[in-house]
KOLMIMAR-671831 format. One record per atom (N, C-alpha, C): residue in one letter; x, z, y. Coordinates in steps of 0.02 Angstrom, whole numbers, padded with zeros to 5 digits, always signed. Layout:
<vodos>
aXZY...
</vodos>
This chain:
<vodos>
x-01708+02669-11300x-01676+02731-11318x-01633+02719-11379x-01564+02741-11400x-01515+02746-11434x-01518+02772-11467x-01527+02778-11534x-01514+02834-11596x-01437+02858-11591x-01422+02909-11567x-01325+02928-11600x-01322+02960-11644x-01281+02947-11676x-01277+03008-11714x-01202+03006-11725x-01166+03065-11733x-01105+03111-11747x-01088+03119-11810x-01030+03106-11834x-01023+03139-11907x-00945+03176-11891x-00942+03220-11970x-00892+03266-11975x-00874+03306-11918x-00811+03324-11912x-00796+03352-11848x-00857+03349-11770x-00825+03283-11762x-00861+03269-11683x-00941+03305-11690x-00965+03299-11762x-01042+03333-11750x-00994+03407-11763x-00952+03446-11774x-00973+03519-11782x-00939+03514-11723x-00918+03481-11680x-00886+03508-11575x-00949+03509-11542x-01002+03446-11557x-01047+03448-11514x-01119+03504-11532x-01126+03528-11600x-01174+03570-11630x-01230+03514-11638x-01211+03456-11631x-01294+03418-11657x-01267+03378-11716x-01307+03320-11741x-01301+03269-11764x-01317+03208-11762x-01396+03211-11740x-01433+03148-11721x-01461+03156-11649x-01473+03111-11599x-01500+03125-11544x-01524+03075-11531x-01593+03068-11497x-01600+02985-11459x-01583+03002-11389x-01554+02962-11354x-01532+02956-11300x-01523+02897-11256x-01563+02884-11201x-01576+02829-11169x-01517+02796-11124x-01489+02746-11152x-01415+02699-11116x-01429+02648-11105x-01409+02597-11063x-01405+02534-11058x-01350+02505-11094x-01289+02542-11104x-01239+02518-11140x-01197+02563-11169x-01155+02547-11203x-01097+02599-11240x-01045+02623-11204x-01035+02601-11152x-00990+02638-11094x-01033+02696-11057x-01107+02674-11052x-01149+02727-11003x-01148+02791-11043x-01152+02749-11111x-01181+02817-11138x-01135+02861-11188x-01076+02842-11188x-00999+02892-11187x-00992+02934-11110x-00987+02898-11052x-00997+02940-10985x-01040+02982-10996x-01115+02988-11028x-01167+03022-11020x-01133+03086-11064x-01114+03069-11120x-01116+03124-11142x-01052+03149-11133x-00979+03147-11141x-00946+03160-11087x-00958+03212-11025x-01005+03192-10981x-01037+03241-10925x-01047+03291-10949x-01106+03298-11006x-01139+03349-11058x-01083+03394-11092x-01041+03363-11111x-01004+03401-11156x-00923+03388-11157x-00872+03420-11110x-00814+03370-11101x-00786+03384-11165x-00782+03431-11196x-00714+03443-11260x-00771+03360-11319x-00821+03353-11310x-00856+03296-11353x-00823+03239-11315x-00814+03230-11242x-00806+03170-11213x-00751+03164-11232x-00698+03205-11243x-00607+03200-11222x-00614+03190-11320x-00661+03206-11379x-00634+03187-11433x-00659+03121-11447x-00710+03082-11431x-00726+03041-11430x-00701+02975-11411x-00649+02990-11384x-00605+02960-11345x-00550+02969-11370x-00544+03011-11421x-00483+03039-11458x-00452+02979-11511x-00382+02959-11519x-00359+02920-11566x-00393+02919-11641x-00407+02868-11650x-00456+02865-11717x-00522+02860-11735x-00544+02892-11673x-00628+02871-11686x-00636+02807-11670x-00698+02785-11715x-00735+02729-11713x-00795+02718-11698x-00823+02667-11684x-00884+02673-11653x-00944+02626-11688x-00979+02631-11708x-01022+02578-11748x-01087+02569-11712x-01102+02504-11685x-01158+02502-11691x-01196+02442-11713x-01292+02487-11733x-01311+02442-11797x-01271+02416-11861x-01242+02484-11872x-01192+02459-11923x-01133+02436-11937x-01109+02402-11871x-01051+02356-11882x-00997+02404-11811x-00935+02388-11824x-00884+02412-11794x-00873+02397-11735x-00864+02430-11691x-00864+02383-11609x-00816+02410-11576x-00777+02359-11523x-00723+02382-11506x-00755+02376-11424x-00737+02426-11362x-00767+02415-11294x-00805+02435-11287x-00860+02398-11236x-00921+02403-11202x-00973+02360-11241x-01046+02371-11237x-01092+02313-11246x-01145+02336-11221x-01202+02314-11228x-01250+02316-11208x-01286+02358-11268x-01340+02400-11251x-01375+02412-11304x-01434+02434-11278x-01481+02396-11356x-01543+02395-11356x-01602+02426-11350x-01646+02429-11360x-01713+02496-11361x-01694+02490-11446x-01699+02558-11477x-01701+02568-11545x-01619+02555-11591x-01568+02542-11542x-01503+02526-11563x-01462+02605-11592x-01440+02605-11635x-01403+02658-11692x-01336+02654-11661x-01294+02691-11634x-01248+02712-11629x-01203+02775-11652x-01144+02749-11696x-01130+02816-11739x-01039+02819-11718x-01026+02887-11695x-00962+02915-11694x-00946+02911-11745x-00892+02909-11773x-00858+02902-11837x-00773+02949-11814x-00763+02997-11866x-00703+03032-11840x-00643+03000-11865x-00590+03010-11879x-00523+02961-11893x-00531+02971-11963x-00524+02948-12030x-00523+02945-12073x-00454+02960-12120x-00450+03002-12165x-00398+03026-12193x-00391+03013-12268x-00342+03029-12309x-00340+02993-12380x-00328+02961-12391x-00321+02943-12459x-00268+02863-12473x-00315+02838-12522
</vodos>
């Protein structure tokens, strides 16, 4: 199971912040929620977000683990 969690924006579209949620990978589990929630799927997908997991920045698909942290990150602004 996946820890996600949402920050800024993308958590006030979806009304949560943290969720565990069971994926085999980071593609399943954008589709998953997506299904759940399209205006979350279509920002998530939106220019600028990033995706971290266990911390580090990931670009694509991967695999993920039992107990793996996955965090939306919204586009970042400021200089």
């Amino acid at each position: 199971m996946a820890r996600v969690l949402l920050f800024g924006p993308l958590r006030d579209l979806a009304g949560w912040r943290e969720r565990d949620i069971e994926s085999g990978s980071l593609a399943a589990l954008r589709s998953l929620l997506a299904e759940e929630d399209e205006a979350l799927g279509l920002a998530l997908d939106g220019p600028g977000v990033q995706v971290a997991v266990d911390q580090a920045l990931v670009r694509g698909d991967m695999p993920l683990g039992d107990g793996s942290e996955v965090a939306f990150l919204p586009p970042m602004s400021g200089g």
